[in-house]
MISEVO-569212 format. One record per residue (C-alpha): residue number from 1; residue in three letters; x, y, z. Coordinates in steps of 0.2 Angstrom, whole numbers, plus 2048, in hexadecimal, padded with zeros to 3 digits. Layout:
residues N
{atom NUM "ALA" {X Y Z}}
...
//
This chain:
residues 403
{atom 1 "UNK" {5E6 EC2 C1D}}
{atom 2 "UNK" {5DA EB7 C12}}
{atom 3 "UNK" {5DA EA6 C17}}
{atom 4 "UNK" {5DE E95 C0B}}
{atom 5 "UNK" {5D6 E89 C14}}
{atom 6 "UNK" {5DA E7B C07}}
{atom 7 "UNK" {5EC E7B C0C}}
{atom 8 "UNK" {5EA E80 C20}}
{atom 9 "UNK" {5E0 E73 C20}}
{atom 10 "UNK" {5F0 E66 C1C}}
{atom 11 "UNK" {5FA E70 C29}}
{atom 12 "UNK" {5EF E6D C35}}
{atom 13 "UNK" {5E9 E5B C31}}
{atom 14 "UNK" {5FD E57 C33}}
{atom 15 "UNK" {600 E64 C41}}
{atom 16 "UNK" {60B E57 C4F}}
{atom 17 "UNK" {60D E4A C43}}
{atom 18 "UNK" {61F E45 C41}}
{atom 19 "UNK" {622 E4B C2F}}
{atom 20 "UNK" {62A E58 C2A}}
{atom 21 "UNK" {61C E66 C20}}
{atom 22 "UNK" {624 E6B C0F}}
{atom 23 "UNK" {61B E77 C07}}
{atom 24 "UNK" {61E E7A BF5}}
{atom 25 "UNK" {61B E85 BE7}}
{atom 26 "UNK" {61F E94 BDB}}
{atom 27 "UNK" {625 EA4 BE4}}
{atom 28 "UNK" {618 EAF BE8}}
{atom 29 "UNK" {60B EA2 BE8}}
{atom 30 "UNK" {606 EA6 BF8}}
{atom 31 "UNK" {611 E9A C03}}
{atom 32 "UNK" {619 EA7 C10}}
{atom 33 "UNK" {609 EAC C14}}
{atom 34 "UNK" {601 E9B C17}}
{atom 35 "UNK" {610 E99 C25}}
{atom 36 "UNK" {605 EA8 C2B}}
{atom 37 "UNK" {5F5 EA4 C2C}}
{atom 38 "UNK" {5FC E92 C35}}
{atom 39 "UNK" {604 E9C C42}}
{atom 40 "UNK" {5F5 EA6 C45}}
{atom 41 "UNK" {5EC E95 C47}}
{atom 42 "UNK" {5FA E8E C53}}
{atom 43 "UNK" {5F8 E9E C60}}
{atom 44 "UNK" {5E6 E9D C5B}}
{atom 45 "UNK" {5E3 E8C C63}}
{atom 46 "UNK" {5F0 E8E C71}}
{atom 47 "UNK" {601 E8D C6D}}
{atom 48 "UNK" {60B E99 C76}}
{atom 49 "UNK" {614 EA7 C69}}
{atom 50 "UNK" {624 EA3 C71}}
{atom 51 "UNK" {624 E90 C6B}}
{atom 52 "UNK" {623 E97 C59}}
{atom 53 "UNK" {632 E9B C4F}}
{atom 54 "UNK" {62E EA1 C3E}}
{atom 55 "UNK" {63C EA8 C35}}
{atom 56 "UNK" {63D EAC C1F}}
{atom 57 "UNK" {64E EAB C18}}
{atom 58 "UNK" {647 EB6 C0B}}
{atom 59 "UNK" {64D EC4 C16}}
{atom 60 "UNK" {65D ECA C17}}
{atom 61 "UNK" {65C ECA C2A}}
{atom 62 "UNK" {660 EB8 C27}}
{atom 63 "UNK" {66D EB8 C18}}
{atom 64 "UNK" {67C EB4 C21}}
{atom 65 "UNK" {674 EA5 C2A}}
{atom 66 "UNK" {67D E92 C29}}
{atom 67 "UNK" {674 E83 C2D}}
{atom 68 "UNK" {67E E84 C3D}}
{atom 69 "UNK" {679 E95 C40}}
{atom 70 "UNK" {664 E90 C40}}
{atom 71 "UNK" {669 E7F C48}}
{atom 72 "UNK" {66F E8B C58}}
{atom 73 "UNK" {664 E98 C56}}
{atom 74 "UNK" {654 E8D C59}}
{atom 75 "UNK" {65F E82 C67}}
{atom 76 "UNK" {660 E93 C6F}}
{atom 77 "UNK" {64D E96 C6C}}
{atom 78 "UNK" {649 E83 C72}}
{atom 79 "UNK" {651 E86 C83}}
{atom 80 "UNK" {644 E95 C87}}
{atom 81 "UNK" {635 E8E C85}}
{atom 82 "UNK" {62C E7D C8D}}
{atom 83 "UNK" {620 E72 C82}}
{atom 84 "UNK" {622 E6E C6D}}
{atom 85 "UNK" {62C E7B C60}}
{atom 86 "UNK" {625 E7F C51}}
{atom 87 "UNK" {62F E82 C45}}
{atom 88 "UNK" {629 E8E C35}}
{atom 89 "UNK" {638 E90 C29}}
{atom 90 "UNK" {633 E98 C18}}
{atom 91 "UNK" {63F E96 C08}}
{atom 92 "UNK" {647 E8B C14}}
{atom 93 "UNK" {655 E87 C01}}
{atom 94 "UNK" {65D E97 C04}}
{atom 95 "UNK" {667 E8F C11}}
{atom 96 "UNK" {674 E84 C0C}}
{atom 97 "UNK" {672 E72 C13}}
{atom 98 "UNK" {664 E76 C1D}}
{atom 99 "UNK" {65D E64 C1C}}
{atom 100 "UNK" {66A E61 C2A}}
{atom 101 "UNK" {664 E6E C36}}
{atom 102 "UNK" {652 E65 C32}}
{atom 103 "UNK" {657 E52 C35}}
{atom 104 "UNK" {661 E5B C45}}
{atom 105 "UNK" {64E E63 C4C}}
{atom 106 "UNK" {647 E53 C4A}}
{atom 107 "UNK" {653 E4C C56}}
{atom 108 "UNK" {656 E56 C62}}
{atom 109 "UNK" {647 E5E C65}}
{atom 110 "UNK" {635 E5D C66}}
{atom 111 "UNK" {62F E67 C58}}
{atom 112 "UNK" {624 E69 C4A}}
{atom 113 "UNK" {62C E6F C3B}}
{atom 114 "UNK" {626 E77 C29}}
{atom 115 "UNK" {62F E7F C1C}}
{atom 116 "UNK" {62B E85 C0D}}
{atom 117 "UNK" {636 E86 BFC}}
{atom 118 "UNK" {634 E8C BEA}}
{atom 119 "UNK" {63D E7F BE3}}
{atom 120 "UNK" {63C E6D BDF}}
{atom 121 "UNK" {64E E6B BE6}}
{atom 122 "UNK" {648 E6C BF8}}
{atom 123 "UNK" {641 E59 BF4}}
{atom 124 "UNK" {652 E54 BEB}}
{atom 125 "UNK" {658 E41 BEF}}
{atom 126 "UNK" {664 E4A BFA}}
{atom 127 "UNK" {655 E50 C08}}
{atom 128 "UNK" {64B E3F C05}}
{atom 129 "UNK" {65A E36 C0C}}
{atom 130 "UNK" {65B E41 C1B}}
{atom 131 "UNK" {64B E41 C1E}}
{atom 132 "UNK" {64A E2F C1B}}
{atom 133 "UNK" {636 E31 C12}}
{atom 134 "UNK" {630 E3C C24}}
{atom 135 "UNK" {62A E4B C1A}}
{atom 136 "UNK" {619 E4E C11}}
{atom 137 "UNK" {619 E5A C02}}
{atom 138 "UNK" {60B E6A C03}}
{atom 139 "UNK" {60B E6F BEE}}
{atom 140 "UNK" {602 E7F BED}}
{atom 141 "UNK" {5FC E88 BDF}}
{atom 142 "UNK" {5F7 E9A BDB}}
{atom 143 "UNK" {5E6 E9D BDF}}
{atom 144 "UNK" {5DA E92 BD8}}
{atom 145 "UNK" {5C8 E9D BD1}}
{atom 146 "UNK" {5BE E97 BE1}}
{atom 147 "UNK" {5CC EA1 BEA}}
{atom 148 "UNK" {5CE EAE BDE}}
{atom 149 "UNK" {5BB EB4 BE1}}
{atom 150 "UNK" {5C0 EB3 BF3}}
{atom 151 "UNK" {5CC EBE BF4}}
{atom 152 "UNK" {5C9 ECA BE8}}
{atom 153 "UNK" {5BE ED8 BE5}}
{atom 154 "UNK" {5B3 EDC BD6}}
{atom 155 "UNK" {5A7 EE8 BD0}}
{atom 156 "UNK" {597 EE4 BD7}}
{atom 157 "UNK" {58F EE3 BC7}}
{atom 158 "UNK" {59B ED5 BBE}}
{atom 159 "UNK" {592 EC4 BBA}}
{atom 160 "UNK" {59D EB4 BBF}}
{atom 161 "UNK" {5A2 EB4 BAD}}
{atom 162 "UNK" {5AB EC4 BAD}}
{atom 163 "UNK" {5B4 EC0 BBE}}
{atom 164 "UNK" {5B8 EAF BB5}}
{atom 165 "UNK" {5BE EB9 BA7}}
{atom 166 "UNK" {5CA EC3 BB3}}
{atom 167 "UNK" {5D2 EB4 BB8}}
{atom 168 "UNK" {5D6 EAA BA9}}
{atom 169 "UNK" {5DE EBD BA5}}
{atom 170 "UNK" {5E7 EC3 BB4}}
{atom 171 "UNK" {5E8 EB1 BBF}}
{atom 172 "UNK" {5EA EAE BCE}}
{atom 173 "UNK" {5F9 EB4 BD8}}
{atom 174 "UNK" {5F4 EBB BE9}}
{atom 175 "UNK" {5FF EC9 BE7}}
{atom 176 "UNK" {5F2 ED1 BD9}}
{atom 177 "UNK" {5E4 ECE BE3}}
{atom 178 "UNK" {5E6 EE2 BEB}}
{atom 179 "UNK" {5E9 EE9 BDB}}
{atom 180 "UNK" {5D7 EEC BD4}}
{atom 181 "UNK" {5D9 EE4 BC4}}
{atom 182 "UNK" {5E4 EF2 BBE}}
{atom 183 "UNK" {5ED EEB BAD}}
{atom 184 "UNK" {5FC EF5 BAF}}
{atom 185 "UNK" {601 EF4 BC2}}
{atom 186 "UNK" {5FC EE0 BC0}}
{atom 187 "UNK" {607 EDD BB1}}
{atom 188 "UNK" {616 EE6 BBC}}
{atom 189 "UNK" {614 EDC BCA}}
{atom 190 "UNK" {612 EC9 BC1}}
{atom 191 "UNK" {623 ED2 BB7}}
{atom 192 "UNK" {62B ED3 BC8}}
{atom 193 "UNK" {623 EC0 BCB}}
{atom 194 "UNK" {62A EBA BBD}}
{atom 195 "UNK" {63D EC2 BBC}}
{atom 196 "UNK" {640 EBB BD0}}
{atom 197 "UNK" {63A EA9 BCD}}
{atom 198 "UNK" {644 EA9 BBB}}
{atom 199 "UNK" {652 EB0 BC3}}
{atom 200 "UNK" {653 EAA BD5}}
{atom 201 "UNK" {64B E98 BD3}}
{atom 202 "UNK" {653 E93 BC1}}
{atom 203 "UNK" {661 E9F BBC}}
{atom 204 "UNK" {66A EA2 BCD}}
{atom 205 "UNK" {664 E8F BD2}}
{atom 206 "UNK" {66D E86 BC0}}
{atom 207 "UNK" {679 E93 BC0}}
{atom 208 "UNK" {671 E96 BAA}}
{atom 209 "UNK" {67C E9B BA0}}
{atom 210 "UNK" {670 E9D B90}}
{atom 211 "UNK" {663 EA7 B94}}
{atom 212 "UNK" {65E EAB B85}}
{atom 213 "UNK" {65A E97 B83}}
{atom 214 "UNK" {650 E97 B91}}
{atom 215 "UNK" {646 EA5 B8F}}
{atom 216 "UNK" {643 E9F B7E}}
{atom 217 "UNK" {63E E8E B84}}
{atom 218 "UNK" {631 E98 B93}}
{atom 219 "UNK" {62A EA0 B83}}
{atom 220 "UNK" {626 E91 B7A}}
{atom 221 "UNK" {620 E88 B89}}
{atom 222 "UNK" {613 E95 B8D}}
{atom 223 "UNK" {60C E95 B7C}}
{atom 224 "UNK" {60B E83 B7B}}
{atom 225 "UNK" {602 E7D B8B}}
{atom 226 "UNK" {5F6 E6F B88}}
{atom 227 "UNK" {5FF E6C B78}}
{atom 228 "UNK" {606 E5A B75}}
{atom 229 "UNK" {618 E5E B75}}
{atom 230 "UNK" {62B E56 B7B}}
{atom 231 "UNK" {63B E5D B7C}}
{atom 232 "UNK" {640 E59 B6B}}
{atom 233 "UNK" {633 E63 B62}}
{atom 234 "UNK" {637 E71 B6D}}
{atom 235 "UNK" {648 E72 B6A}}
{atom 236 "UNK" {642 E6F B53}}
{atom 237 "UNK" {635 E7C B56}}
{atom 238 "UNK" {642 E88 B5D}}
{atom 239 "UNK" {64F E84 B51}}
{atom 240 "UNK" {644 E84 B42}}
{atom 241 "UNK" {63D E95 B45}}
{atom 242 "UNK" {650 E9A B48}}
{atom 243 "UNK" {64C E9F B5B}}
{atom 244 "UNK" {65D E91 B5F}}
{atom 245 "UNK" {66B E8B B58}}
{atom 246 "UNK" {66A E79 B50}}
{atom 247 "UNK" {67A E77 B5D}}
{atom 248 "UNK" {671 E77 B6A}}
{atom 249 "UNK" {671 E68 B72}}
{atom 250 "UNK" {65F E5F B77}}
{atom 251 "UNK" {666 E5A B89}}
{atom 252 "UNK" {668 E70 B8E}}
{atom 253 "UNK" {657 E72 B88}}
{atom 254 "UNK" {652 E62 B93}}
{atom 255 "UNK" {65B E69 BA3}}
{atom 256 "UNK" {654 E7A BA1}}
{atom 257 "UNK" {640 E73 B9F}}
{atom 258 "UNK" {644 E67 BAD}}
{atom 259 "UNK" {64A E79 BB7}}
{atom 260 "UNK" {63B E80 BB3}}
{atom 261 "UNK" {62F E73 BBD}}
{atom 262 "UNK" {63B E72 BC9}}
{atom 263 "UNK" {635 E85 BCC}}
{atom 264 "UNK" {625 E83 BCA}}
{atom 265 "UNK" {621 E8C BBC}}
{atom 266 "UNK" {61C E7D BB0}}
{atom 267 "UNK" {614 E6C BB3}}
{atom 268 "UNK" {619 E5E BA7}}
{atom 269 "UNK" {608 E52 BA5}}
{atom 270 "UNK" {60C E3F B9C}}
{atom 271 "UNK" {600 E36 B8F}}
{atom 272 "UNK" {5FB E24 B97}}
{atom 273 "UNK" {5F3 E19 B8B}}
{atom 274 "UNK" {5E4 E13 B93}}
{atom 275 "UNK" {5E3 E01 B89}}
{atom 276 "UNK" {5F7 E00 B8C}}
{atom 277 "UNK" {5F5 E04 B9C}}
{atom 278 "UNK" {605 E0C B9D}}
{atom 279 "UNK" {60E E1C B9C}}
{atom 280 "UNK" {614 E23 B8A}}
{atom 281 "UNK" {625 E2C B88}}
{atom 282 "UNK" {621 E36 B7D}}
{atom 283 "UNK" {615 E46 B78}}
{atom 284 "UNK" {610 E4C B8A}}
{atom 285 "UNK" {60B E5E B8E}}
{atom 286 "UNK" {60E E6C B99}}
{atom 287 "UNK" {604 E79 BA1}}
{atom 288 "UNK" {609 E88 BA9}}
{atom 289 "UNK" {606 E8B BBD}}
{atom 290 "UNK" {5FE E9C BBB}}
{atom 291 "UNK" {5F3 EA2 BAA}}
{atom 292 "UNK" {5F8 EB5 BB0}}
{atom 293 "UNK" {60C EB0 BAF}}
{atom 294 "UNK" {608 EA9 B9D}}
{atom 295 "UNK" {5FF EB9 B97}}
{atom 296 "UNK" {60D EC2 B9D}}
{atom 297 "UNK" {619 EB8 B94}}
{atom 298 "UNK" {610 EB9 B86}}
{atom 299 "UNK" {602 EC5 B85}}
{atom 300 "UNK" {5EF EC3 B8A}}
{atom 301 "UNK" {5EA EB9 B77}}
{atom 302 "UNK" {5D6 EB4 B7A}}
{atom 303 "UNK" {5D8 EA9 B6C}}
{atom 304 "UNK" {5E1 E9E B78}}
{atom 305 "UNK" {5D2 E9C B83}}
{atom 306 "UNK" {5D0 E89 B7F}}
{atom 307 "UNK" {5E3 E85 B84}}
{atom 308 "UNK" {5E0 E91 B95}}
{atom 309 "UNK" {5D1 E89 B9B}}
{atom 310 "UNK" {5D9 E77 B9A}}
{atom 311 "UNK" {5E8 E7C BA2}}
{atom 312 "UNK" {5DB E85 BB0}}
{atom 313 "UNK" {5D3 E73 BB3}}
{atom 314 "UNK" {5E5 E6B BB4}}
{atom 315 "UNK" {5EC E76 BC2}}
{atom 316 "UNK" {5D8 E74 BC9}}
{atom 317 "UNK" {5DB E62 BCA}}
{atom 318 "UNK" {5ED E62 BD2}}
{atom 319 "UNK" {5E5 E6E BDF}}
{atom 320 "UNK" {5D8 E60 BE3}}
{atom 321 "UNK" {5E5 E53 BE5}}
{atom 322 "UNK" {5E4 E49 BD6}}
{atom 323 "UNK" {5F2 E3F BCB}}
{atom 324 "UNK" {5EE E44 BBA}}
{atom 325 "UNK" {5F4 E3D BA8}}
{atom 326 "UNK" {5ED E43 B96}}
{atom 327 "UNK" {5E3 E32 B91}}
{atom 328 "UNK" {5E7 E28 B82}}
{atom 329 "UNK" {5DC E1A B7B}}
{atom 330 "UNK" {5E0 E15 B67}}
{atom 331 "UNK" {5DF E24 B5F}}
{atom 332 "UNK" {5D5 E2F B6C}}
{atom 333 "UNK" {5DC E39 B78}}
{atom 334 "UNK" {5D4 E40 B89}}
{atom 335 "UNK" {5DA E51 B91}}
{atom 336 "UNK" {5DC E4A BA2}}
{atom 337 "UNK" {5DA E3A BAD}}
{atom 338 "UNK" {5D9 E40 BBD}}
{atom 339 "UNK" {5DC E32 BCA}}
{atom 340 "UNK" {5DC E2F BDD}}
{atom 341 "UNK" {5DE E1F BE6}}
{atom 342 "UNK" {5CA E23 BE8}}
{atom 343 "UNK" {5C3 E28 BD7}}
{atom 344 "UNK" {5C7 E2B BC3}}
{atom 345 "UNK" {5C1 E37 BB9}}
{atom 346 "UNK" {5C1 E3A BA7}}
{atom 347 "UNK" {5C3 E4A BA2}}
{atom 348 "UNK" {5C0 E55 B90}}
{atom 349 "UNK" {5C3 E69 B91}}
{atom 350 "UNK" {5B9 E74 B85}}
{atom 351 "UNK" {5B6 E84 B81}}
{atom 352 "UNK" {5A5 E82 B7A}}
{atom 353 "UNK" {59A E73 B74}}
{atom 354 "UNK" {591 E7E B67}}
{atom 355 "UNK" {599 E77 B55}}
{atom 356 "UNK" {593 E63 B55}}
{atom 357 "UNK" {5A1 E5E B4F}}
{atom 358 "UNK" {5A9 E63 B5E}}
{atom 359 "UNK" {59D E5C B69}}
{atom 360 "UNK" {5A0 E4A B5F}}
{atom 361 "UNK" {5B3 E4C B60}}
{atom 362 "UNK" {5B3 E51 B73}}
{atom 363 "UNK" {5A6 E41 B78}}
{atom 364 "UNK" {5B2 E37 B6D}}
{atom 365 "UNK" {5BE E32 B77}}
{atom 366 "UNK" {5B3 E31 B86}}
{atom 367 "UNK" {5A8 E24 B7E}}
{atom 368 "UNK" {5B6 E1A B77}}
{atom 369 "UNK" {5BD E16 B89}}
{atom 370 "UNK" {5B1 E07 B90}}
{atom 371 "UNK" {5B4 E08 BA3}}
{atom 372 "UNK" {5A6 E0E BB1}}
{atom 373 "UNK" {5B1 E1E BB6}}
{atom 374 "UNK" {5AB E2D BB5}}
{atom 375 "UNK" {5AA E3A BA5}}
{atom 376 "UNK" {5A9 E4B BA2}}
{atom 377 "UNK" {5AB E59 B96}}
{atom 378 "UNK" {5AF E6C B9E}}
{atom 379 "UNK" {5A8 E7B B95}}
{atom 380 "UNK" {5A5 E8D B95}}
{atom 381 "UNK" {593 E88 B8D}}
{atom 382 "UNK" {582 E89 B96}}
{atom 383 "UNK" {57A E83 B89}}
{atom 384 "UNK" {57F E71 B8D}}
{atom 385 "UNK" {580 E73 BA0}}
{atom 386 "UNK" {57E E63 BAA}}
{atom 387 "UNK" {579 E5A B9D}}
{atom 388 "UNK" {57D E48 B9B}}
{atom 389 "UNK" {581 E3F B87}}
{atom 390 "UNK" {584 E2B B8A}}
{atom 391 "UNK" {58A E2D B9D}}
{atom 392 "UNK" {594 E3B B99}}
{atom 393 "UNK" {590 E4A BA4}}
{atom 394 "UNK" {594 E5B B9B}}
{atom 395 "UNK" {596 E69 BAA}}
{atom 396 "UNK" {599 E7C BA9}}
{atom 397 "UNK" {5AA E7C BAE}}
{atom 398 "UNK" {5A7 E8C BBB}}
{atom 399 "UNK" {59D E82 BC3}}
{atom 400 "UNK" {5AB E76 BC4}}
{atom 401 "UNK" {5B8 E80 BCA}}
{atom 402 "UNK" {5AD E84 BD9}}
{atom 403 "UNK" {5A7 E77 BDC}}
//
């Protein structure tokens, strides 16, 4: 099992500490198996098998369970054993009220516990009250390209280009990585992807009734990530090209985006003017969590390479830990402010710097913002590799990604 040492590394750093692990994150992202590679660490570094209970309510072994069923079941499990429980519970929301067997564990036992869920209803208001703040939230992503050249297998003779190539077109979803970039077998399985998260984490979840609206509304979202956009052009757009009824109302096609990132499957990103120093309302921007999903959705359209590349570096940035905003200042705007309590970086994402005009309107924005923070524009080019224009450092973004 290949290893993801950027995310067994938070398990561990918290391994004893008394908060509650919740990992997060689309289906098939690679969250189950993570669980696995902690356990392996756990027996690995001498805790007895016995003291850990890993159990997936994914399985129909456990579709019956109540929360008063796995409160017993690991009450029975605790009185066999001597020393700490850890507790490994994967798409822990399949049970109902499960957040009451977890506030119980805490209290009556001396265990460690982490769960992971596919939805962002696992961190409702609801589980924050229970657990009063005592849980720290794992959010992770679909391989990122550094992992993608680790875990898959290429032709001996393809440059780093071509294997970059292959992930902006087949992403990175660790279930494709065994398929030997076969187009046909990896469209089926992200089709399977796809349908189950759709179905299981917004369908089943909202109990949809128009699915027809909300496969309309995945549609336009996919084909406009890293476009300024708000809910009220989606829903003109949509009626205008006479995908909707004028009828529909703005607050269901609201709900059914806001389902949407609450399965992981879009990121919403807000504008923050940089002078104001304050958050805008309005024209923010979504991104997809996997470019293979949107070339499903979709269609692979190369043509689109510009769009894919920027929403590469967002999901890049959120894998490194960063709070990020598109910048505006006047009338320029910056792709990305990515923030830490640390650091700041400016951030422009271009295809290539070739055309000058493209080079003066990507510097721009950069140059307009007077601060000591740092600058960069990410390209495919290698002409202009680690140059530097007026501070501004210009950086092959391959070299970026793994950085």
């Amino acid at each position: 099992m290949k290893n993801r040492p950027i995310y067994l590394q938070k398990l561990i750093d918290f391994k004893d500490k008394d908060v509650i692990k919740v990992i997060t994150g689309i289906r098939r992202c690679g969250k189950s198996s993570l669980l696995e590679l902690y356990s392996e660490y756990l027996i690995n570094n001498g805790i007895n098998p016995a003291n850990i209970i890993k159990i997936n309510f994914e399985s129909i072994q456990y579709s019956e369970m109540t929360y008063k069923d796995l409160y017993s079941y690991v009450n029975g499990q605790s009185q066999k054993i001597s020393g700490k429980l850890y507790l490994l519970l994967d798409e822990i929301q399949k049970i109902e009220n499960w957040e009451l067997a977890i506030n119980s564990f805490r209290v009556d036992f001396d265990v460690d516990i982490y769960i992971t869920g596919s939805n962002a209803y696992l961190l409702s208001s609801q589980l924050a009250t229970y657990l009063s703040g005592r849980y720290i939230e794992i959010k992770m992503k679909p391989l990122s390209f550094k992992e993608f050249l680790d875990f898959c297998e290429f032709n001996p003779d393809s440059t780093l280009e071509q294997k970059f190539d292959l992930y902006l077109k087949y992403g990175g979803m660790p279930g494709l990585v065994t398929l030997n970039f076969n187009a046909q077998m990896i469209n089926q399985v992200l089709e399977g992807i796809f349908s189950t998260v759709i179905i299981k984490d917004v369908i089943e979840q909202a109990k949809i009734r128009d699915q027809a609206l909300l496969r309309k509304i995945i549609k336009f979202l996919a084909d406009n990530i890293g476009n300024n956009t708000s809910v009220n052009k989606i829903k003109n757009t949509l009626v205008s090209n006479h995908s909707i009824s004028p009828q529909t109302k703005i607050g269901t096609v609201d709900s059914y985006i806001m389902l949407l990132e609450n399965a992981y499957i879009f990121y919403n990103i807000q504008r923050y003017d940089i002078k104001g120093k304050e958050y805008l309302k309005t024209q923010g921007k979504y991104y997809i969590v996997d470019i293979g999903l949107r070339n499903y959705i979709l269609g692979y359209r190369d043509m689109d390479r510009g769009h894919i590349l920027e929403n590469i570096v967002y999901l890049e940035l959120l894998t490194r830990g960063y709070n990020i905003s598109i910048g505006k200042f006047e009338n320029n705007e910056i792709d990305f402010i990515a923030s830490t309590p640390e650091e700041k970086i400016y951030i422009q994402v271009c295809e290539t710097l070739h055309d000058d005009n493209t080079r003066v309107r990507e510097i721009k924005p950069l140059l307009a913002v007077k601060d000591n923070y740092e600058k960069l524009i990410l390209t495919t080019d290698t002409l202009f590799k680690n140059t530097d224009k007026d501070g501004i450092k210009i950086v092959n973004i391959i070299d970026w990604l793994l950085n």
